[in-house]
C-alpha positions in Angstrom: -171.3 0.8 -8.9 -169.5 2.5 -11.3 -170.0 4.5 -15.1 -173.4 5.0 -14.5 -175.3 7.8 -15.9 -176.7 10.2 -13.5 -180.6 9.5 -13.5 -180.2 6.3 -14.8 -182.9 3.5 -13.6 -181.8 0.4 -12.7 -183.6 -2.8 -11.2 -181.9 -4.5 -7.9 -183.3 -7.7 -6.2 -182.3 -6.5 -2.7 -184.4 -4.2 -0.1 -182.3 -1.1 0.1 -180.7 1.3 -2.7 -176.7 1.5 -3.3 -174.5 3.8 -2.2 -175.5 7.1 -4.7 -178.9 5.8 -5.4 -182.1 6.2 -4.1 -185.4 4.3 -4.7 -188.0 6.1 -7.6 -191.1 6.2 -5.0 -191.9 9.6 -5.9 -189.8 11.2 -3.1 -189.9 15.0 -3.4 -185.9 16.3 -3.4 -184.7 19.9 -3.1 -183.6 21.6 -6.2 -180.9 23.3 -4.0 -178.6 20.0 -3.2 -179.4 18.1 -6.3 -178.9 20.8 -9.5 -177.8 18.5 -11.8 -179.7 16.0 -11.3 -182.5 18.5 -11.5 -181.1 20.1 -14.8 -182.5 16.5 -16.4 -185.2 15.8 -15.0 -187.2 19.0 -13.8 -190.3 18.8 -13.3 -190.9 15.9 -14.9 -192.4 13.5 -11.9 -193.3 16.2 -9.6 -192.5 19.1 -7.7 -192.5 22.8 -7.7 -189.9 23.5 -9.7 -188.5 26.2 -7.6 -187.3 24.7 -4.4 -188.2 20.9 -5.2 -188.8 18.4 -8.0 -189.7 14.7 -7.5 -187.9 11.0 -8.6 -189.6 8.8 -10.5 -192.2 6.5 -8.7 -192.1 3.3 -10.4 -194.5 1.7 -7.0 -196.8 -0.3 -8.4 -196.5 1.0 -12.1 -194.7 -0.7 -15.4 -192.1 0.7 -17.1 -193.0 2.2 -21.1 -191.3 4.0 -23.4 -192.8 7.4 -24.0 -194.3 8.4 -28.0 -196.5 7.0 -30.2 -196.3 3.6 -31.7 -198.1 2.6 -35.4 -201.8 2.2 -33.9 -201.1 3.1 -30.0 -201.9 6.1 -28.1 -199.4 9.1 -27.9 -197.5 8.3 -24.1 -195.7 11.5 -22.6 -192.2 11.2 -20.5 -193.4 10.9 -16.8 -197.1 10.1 -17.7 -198.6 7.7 -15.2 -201.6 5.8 -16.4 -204.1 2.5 -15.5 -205.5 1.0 -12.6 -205.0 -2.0 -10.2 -208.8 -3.2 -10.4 -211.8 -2.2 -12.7 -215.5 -2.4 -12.4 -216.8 -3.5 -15.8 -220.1 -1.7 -17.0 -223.1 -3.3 -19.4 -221.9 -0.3 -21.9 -218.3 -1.9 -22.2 -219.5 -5.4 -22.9 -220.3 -6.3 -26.6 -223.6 -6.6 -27.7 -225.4 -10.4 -27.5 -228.0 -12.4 -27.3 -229.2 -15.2 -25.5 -232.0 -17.3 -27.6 -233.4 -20.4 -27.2 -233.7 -22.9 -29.8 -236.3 -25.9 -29.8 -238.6 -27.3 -31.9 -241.9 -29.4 -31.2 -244.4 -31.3 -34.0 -247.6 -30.1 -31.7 -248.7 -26.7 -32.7 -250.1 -26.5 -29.2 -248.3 -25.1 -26.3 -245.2 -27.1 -25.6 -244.3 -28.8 -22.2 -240.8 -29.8 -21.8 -240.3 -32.6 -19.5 -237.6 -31.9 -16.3 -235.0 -34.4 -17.4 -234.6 -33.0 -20.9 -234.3 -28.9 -20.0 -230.6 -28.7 -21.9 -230.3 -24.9 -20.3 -229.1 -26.4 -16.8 -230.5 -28.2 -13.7 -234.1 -27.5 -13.1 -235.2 -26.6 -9.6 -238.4 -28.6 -9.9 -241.5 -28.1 -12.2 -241.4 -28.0 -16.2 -241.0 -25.2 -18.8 -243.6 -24.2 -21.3 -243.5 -22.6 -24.6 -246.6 -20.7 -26.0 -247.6 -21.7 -29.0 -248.2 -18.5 -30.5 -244.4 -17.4 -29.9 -242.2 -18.6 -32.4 -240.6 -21.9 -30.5 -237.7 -22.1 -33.2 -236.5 -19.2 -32.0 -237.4 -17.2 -29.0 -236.1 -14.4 -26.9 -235.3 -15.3 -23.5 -236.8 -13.5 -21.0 -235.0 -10.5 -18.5 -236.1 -12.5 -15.8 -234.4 -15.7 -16.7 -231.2 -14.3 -17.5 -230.6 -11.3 -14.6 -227.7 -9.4 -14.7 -224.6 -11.1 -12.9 -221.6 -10.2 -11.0 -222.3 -8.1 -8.6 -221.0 -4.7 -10.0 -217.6 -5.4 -8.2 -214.3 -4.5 -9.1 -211.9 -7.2 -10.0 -208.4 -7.4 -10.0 -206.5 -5.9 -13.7 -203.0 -6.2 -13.0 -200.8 -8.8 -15.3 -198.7 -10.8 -13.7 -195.8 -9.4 -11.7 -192.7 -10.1 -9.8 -191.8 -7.0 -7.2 -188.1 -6.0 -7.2 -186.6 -2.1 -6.4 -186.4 0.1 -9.2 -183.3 2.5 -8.0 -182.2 5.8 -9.8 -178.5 7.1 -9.8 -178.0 10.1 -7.2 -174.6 10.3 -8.6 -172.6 9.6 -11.9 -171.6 10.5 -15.4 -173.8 14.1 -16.8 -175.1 12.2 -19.8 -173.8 14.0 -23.1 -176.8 14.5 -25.4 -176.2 13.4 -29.4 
């Protein structure tokens, strides 16, 4: 591979870095036998800074252009950010409600029939309205709608196809503007 830049990141489809590369998993490097490399990235990714400094680990990360797009969050070079699963809490779901809607000509207390419950299968027996609720619209009750899901995590990662990021051990000092 030649006319590469030193420190450049490339993307190979194979299970081992080139000759003059090395894969960015973090890997800790002494200062000492890699100065210009060094002189780029410091410590940037890692390290002390006096006897080592660290390569990029792009495991299990996505690549993004540090800054500050129109309406994004400010991103620093080297910043690593996100997770691979989440645990949503009550506090991060919107507000709603659940109501119930029916209607009945009888002012007295309402019985609703098995075979015409439109909320899901009924497990046996009927459900009742009192009369002296407001059966156009009523509030359903915590105990007929419990929290679900478990509290679990669940998986948050986009879709993804694994392949070796690689940085340049050797090559062209890159010239700034």
């Amino acid at each position: 591979m030649s006319d590469q830049f030193l420190a450049e990141v490339r993307i190979f489809p194979f299970n081992f870095p080139p000759t003059g590369w090395a894969f960015c998993d973090g890997q800790l490097m002494p200062i000492s036998q890699n100065t210009a490399l060094f002189a780029l990235l410091g410590t940037v990714y890692g390290g002390d800074g006096k006897s080592t400094f660290a390569l990029p680990d792009m495991q299990g990360r996505a690549a993004m252009q540090p800054g500050q797009g129109q309406g994004l969050s400010l991103r620093d070079l080297g910043e690593m950010s996100g997770v691979e699963s989440i645990t949503l809490l009550v506090s991060e779901i919107p507000f709603h409600t659940h109501t119930l809607s029916a209607n009945n000509l009888d002012p007295a207390n309402a019985l609703i029939p098995e075979p015409d419950i439109s909320l899901g299968v009924p497990t046996g027996g009927s459900m009742y309205v009192n009369s002296a609720s407001n059966p156009l619209l009523a509030a359903m009750s915590p105990q007929a709608l419990p929290p679900a899901g478990g509290g679990l995590p669940h998986n948050n990662m986009q879709p993804y196809l694994t392949l070796n990021f690689c940085i340049a051990m050797q090559g062209i000092f890159p010239q700034r503007p």
